[in-house]
MIDOSE-1310 file (N, C-alpha, C; in nm, 2 decimals, decimal comma, always signed):
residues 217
xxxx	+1,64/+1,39/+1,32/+1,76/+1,31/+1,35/+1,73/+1,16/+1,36; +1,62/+1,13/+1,43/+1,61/+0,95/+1,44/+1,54/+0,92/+1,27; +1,49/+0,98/+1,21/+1,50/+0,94/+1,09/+1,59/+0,93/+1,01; +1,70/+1,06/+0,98/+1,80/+1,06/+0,96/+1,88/+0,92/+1,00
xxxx	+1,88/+0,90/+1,12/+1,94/+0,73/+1,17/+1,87/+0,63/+1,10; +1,75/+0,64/+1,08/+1,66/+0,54/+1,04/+1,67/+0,48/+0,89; +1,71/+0,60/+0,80/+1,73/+0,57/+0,66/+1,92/+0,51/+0,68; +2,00/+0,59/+0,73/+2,14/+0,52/+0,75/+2,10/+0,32/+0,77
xxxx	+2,04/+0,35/+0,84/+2,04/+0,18/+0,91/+1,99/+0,11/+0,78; +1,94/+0,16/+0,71/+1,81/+0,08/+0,63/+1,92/+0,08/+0,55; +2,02/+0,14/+0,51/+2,11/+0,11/+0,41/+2,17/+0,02/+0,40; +2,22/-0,02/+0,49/+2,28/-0,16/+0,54/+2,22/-0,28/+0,54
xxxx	+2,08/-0,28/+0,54/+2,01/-0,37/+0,50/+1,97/-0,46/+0,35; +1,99/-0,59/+0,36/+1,99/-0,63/+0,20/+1,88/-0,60/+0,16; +1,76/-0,59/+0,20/+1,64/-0,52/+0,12/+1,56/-0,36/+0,12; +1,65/-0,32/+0,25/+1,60/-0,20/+0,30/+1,46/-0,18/+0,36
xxxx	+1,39/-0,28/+0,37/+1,29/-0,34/+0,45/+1,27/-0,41/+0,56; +1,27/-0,33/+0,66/+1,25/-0,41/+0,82/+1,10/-0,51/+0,78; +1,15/-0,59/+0,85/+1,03/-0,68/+0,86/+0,94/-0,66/+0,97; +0,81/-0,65/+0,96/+0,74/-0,57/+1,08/+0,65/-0,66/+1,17
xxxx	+0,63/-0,78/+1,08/+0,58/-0,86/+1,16/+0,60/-0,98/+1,23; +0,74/-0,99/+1,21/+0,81/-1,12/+1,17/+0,79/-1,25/+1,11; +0,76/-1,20/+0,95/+0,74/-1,33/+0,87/+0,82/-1,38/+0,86; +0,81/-1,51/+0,84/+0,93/-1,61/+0,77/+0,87/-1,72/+0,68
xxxx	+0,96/-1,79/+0,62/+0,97/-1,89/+0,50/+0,88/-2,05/+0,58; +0,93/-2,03/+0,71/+0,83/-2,16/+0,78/+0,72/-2,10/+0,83; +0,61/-2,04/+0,82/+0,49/-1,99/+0,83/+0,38/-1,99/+0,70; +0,31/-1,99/+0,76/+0,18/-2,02/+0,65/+0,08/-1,88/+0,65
xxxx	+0,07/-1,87/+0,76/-0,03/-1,73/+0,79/+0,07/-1,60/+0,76; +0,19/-1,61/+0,79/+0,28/-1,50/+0,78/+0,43/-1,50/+0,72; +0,40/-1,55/+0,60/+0,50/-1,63/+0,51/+0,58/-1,49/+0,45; +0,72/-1,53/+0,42/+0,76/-1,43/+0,41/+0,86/-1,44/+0,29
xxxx	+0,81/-1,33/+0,15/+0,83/-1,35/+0,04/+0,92/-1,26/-0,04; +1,02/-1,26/-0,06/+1,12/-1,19/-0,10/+1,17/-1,12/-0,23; +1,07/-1,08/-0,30/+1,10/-1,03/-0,43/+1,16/-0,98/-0,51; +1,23/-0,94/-0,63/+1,30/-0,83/-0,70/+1,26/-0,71/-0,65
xxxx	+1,11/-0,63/-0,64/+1,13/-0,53/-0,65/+1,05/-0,48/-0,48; +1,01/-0,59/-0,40/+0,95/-0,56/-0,27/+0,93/-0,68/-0,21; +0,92/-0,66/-0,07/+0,90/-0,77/+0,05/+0,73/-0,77/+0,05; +0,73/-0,90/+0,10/+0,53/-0,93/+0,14/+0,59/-1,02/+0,27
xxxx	+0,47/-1,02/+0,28/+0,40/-1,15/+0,41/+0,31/-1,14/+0,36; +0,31/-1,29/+0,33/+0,16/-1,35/+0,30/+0,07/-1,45/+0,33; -0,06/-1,44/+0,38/-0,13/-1,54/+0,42/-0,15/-1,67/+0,33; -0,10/-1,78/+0,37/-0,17/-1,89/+0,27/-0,28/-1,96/+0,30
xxxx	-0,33/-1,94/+0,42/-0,47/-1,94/+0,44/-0,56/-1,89/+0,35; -0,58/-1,78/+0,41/-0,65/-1,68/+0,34/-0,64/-1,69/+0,18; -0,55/-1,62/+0,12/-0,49/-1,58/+0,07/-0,48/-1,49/-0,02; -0,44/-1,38/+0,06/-0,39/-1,25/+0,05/-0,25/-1,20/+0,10
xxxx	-0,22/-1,09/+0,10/-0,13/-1,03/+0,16/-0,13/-0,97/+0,29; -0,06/-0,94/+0,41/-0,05/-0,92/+0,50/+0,01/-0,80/+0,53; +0,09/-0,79/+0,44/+0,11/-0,64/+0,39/+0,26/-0,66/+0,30; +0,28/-0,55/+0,23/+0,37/-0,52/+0,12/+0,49/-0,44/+0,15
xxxx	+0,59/-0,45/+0,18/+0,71/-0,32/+0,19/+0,76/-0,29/+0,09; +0,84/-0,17/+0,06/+0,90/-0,13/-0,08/+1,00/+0,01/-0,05; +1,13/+0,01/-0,12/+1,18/+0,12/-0,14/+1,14/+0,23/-0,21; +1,12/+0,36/-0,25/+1,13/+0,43/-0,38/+1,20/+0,51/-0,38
xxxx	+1,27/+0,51/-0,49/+1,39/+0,63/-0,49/+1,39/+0,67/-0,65; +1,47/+0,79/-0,69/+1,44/+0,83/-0,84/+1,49/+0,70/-0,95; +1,56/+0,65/-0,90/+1,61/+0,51/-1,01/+1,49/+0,43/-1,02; +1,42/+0,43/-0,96/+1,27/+0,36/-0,94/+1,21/+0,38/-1,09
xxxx	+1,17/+0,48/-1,04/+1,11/+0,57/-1,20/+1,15/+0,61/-1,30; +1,07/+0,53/-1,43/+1,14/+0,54/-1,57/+1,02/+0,57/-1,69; +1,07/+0,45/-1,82/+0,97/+0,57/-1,90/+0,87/+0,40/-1,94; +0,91/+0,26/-1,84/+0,84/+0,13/-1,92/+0,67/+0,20/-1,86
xxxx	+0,62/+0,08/-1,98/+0,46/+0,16/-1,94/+0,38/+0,02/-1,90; +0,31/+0,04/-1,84/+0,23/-0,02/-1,74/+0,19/-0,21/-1,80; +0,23/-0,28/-1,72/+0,19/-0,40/-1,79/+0,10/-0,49/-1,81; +0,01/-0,48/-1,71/-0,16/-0,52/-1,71/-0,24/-0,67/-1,73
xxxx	-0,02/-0,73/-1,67/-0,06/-0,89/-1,69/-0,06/-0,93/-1,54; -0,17/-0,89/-1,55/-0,25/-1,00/-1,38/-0,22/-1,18/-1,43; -0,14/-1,19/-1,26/-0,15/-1,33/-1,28/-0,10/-1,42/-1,17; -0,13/-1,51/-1,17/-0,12/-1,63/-1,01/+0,04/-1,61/-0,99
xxxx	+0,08/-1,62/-0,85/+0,21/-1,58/-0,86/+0,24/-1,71/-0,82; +0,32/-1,83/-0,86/+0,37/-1,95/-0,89/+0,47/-1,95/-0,82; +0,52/-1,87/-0,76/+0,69/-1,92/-0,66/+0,61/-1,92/-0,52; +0,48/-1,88/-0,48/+0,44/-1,95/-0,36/+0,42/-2,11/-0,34
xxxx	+0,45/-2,17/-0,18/+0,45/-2,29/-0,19/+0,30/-2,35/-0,25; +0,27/-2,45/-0,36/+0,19/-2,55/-0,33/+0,07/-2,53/-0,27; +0,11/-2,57/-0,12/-0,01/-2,59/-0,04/-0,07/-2,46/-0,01; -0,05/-2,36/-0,04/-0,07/-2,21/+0,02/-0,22/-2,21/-0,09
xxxx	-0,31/-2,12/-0,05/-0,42/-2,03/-0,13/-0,35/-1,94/-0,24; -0,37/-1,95/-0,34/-0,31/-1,89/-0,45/-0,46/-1,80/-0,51; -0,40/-1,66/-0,55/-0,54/-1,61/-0,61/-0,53/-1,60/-0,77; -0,54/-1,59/-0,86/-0,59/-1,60/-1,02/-0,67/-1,47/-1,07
xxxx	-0,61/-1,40/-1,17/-0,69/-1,28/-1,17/-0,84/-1,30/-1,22; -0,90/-1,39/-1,27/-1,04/-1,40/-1,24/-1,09/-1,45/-1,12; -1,06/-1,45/-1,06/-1,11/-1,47/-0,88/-1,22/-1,35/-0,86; -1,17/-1,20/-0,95/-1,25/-1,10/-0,91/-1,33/-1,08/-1,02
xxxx	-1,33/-1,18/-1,10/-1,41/-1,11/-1,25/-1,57/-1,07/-1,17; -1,65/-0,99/-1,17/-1,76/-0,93/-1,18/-1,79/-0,97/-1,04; -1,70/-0,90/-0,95/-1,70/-0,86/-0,78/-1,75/-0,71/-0,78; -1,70/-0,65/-0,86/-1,78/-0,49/-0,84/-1,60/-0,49/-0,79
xxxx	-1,53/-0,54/-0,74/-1,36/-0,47/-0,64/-1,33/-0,48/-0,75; -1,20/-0,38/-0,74/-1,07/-0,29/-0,84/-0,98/-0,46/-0,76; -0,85/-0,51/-0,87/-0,75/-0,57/-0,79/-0,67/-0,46/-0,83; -0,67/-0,41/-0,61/-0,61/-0,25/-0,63/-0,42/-0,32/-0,59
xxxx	-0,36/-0,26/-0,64/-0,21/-0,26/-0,62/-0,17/-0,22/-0,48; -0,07/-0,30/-0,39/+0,01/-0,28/-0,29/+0,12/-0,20/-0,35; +0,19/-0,30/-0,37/+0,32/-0,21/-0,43/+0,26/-0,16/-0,59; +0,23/-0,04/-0,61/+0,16/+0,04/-0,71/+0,26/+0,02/-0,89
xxxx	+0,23/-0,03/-0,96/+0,30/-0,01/-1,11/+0,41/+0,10/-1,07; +0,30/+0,19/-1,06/+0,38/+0,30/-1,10/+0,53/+0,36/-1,03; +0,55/+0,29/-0,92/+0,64/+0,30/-0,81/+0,73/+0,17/-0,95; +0,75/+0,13/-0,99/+0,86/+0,03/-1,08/+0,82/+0,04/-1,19
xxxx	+0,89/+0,14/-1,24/+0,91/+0,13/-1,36/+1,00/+0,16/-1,46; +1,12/+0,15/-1,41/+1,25/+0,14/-1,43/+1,29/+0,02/-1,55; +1,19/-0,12/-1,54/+1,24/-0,21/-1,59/+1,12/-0,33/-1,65; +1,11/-0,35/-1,71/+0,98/-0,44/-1,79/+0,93/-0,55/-1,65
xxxx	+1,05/-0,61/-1,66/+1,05/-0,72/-1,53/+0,99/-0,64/-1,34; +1,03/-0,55/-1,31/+1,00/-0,49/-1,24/+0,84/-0,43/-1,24; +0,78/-0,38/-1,30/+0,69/-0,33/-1,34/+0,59/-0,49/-1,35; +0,62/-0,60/-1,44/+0,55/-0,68/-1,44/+0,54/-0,76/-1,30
xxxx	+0,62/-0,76/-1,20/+0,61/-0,79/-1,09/+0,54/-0,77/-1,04; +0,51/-0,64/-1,00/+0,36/-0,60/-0,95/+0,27/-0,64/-0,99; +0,24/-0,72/-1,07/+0,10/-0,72/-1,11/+0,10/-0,93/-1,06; +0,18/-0,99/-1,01/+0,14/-1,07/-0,96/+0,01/-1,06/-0,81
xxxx	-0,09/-1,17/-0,86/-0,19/-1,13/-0,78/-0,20/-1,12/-0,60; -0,11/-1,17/-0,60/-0,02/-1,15/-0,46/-0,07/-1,04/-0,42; -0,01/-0,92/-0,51/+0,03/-0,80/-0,43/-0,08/-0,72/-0,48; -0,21/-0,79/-0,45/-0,38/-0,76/-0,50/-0,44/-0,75/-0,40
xxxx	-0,51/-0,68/-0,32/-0,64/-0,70/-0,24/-0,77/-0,64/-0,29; -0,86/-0,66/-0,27/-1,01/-0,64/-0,34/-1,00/-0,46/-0,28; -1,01/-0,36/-0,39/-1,07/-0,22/-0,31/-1,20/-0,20/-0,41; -1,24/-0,11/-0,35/-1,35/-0,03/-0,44/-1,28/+0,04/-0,48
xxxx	-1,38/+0,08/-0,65/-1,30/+0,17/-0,72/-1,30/+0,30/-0,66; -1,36/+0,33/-0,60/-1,37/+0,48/-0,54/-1,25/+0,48/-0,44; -1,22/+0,40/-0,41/-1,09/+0,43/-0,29/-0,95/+0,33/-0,37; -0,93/+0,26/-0,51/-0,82/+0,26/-0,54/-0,79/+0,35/-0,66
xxxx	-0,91/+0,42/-0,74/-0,86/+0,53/-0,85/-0,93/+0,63/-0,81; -0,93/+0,66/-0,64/-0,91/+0,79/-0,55/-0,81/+0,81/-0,45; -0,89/+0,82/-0,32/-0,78/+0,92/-0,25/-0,64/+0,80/-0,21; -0,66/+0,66/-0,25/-0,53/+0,54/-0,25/-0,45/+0,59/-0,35
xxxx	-0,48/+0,64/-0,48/-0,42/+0,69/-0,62/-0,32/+0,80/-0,57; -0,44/+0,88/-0,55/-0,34/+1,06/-0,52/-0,24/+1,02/-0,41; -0,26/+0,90/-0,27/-0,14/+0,99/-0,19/-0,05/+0,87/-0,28; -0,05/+0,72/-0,37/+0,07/+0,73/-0,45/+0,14/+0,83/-0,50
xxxx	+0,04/+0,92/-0,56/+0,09/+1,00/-0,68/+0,20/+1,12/-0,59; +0,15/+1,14/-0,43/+0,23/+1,21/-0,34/+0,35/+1,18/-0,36; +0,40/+1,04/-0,33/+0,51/+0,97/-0,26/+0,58/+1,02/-0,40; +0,57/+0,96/-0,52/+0,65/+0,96/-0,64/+0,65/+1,16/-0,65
xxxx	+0,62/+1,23/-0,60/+0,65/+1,33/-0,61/+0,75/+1,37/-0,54; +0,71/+1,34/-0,40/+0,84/+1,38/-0,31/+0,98/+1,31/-0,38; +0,94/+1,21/-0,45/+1,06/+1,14/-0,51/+1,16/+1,22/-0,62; +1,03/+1,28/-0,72/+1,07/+1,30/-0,84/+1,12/+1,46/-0,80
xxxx	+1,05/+1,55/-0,74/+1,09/+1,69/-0,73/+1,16/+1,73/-0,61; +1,20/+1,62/-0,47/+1,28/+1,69/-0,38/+1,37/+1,57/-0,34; +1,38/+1,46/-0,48/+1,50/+1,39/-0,45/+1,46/+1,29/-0,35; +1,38/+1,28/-0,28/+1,38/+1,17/-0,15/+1,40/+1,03/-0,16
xxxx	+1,41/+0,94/-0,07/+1,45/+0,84/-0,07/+1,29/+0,83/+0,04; +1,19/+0,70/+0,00/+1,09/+0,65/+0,09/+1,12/+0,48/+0,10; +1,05/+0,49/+0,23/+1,05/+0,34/+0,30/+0,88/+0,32/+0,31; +0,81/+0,26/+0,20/+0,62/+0,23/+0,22/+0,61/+0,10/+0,24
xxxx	+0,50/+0,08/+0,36/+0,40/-0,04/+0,38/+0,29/-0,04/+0,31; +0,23/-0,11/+0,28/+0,08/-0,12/+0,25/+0,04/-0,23/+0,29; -0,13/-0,25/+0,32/-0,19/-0,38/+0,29/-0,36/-0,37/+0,33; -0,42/-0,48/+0,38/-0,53/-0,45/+0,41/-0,56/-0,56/+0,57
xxxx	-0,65/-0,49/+0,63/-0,69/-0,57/+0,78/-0,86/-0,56/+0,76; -0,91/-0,65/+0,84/-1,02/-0,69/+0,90/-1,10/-0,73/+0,72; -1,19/-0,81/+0,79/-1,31/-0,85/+0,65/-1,41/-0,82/+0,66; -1,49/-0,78/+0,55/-1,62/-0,73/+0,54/-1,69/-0,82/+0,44
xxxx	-1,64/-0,90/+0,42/-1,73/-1,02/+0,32/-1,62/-1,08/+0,24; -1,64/-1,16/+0,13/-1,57/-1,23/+0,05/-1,59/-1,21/-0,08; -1,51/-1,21/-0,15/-1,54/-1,24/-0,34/-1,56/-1,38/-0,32; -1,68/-1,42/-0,49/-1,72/-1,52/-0,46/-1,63/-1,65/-0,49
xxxx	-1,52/-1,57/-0,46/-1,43/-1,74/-0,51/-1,32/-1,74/-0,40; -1,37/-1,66/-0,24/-1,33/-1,66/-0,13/-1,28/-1,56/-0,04; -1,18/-1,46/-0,18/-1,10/-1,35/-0,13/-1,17/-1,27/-0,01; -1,08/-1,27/+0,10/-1,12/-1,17/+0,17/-1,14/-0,99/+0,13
xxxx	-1,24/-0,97/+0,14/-1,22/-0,81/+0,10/-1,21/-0,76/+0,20; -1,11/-0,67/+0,25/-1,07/-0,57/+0,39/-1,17/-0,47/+0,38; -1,15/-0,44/+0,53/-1,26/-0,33/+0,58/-1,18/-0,19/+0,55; -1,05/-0,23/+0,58/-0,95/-0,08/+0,57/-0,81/-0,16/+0,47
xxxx	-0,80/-0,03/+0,40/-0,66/-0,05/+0,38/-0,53/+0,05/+0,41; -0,46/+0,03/+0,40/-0,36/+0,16/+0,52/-0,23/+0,12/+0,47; -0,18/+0,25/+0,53/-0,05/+0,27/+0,45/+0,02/+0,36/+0,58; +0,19/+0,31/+0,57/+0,31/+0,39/+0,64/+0,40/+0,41/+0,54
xxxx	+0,43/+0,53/+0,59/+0,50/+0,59/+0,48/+0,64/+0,65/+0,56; +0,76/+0,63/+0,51/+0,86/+0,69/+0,55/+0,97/+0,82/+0,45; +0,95/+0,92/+0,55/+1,08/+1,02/+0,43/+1,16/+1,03/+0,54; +1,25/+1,12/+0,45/+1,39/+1,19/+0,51/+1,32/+1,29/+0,64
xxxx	+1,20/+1,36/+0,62/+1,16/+1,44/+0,71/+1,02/+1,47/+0,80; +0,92/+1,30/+0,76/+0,81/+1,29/+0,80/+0,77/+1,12/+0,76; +0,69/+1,10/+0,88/+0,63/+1,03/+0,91/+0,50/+1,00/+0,86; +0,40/+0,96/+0,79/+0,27/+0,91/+0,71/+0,20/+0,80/+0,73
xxxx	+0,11/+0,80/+0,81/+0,02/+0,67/+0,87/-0,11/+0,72/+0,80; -0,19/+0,64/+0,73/-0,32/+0,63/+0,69/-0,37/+0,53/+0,67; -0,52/+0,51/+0,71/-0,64/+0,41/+0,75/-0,71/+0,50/+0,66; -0,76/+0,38/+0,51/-0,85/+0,47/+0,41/-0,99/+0,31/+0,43
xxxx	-1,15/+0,36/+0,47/-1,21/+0,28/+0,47/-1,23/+0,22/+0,31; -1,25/+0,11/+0,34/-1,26/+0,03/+0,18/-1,43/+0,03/+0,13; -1,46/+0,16/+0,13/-1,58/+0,21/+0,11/-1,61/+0,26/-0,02; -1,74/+0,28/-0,06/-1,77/+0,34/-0,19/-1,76/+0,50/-0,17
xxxx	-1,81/+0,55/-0,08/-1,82/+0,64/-0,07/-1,68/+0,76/+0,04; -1,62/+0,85/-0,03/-1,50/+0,90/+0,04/-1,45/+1,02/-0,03; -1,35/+1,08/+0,10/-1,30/+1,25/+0,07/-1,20/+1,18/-0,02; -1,20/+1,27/-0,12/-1,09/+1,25/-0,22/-0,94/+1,27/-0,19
xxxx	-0,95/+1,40/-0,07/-0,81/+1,44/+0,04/-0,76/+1,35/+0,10; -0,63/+1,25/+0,07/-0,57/+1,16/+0,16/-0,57/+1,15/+0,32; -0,54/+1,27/+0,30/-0,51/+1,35/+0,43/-0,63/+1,39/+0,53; -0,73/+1,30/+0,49/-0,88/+1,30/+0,60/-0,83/+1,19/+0,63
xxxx	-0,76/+1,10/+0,59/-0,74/+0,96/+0,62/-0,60/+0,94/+0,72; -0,55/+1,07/+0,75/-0,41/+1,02/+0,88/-0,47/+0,98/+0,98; -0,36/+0,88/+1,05/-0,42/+0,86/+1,18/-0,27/+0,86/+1,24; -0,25/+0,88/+1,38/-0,16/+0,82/+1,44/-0,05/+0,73/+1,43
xxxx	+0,07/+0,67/+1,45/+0,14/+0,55/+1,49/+0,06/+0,44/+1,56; +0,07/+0,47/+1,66/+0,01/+0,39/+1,82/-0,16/+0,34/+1,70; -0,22/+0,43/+1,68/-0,37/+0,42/+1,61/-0,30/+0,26/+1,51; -0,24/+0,28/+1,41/-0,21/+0,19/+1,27/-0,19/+0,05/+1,37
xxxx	-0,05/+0,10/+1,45/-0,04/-0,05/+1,52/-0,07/-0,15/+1,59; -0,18/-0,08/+1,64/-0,29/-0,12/+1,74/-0,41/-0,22/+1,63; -0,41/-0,13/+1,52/-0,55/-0,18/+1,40/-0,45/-0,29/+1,36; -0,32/-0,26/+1,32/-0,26/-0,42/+1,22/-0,23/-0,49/+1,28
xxxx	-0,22/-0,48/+1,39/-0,07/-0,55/+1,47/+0,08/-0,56/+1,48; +0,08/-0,46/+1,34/+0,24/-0,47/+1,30/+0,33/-0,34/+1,41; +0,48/-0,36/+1,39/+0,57/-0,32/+1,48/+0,61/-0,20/+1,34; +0,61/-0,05/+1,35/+0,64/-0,01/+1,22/+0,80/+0,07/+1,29
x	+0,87/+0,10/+1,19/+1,00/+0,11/+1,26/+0,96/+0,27/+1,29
């Protein structure tokens, strides 16, 4: 039932994305960026993402194919940390996707959105073309075969070192996930080594919000 409420409310909303941490447009650490196809907060410190929100519903998914043009995303202000897709040339890190390709692909323009480096944080390949991959490939399922409508976060917390041209690489990266009938919190370590099962990676509510900081609806 309070989900059921949860998705009503979100309808009324112009992006369908609560804001969880309260970014805004006058912040630097927690700037807040408003996209065609998904919301960010992003660090211009740092600079990375703070996390990513996104709708998916079956209009989402279509038949454009993947676009693979990494690149500096230019509508941030100026003074902000901007990343460049050679930032990670021979890091050994995947620039693993927040908002995933494959969640937009409805539209050339949408699809190439994602691939601003923005919505990049450093993963190992073993945890972004693993168990990060499969629970995407979950979500577009619940989409494609039982009709659902989802509300996803992503992003990454804490650092474990730097690429050499500064990027923070996160210790975890994690994901909230919303349906019509369940709830999805996961903390995947940003590790080489890992269960392929998403689902070794649930944790709690109280657990995610306590590790991000964020307020998740």
């Amino acid at each position: 039932m309070i989900l059921n409420l949860l998705f009503f409310v979100l309808s009324y909303l112009p992006t369908g994305v609560p804001n969880i941490s309260g970014a805004s447009t006058a912040s630097t650490t927690n700037y807040l960026a408003v996209k065609k196809g998904y919301v960010m907060s992003y660090n211009g410190v740092e600079g990375r993402a703070n996390w990513v929100g996104w709708t998916l519903q079956f209009s989402d998914l279509g038949s454009v194919e993947r676009s693979n043009r990494f690149r500096e995303d230019s509508d941030l202000p100026r003074q902000f940390k901007r990343i460049d897709h050679d930032d990670y040339r021979e890091s050994g890190y995947d620039r693993g996707h927040l908002c995933n390709s494959e969640d937009r692909t409805s539209s050339e323009y949408l699809n190439e959105e994602t691939f601003l480096m923005s919505n990049m944080i450093p993963q190992t390949p073993e945890l972004n073309r693993g168990p990060f991959k499969f629970l995407e490939a979950y979500c577009r399922k619940l989409v494609l075969k039982k009709g659902q409508k989802l509300l996803i976060y992503s992003g990454g917390i804490g650092a474990k070192g730097r690429l050499t041209s500064g990027v923070p690489i996160p210790q975890y990266c994690w994901k909230a996930i919303y349906t019509p009938t369940e709830e999805i919190y996961v903390l995947f370590p940003n590790e080489r080594t890992l269960e392929k099962n998403w689902n070794k990676y649930r944790v709690t509510k109280d657990r995610l919000e306590k590790m991000t900081g964020f307020q998740f609806p």
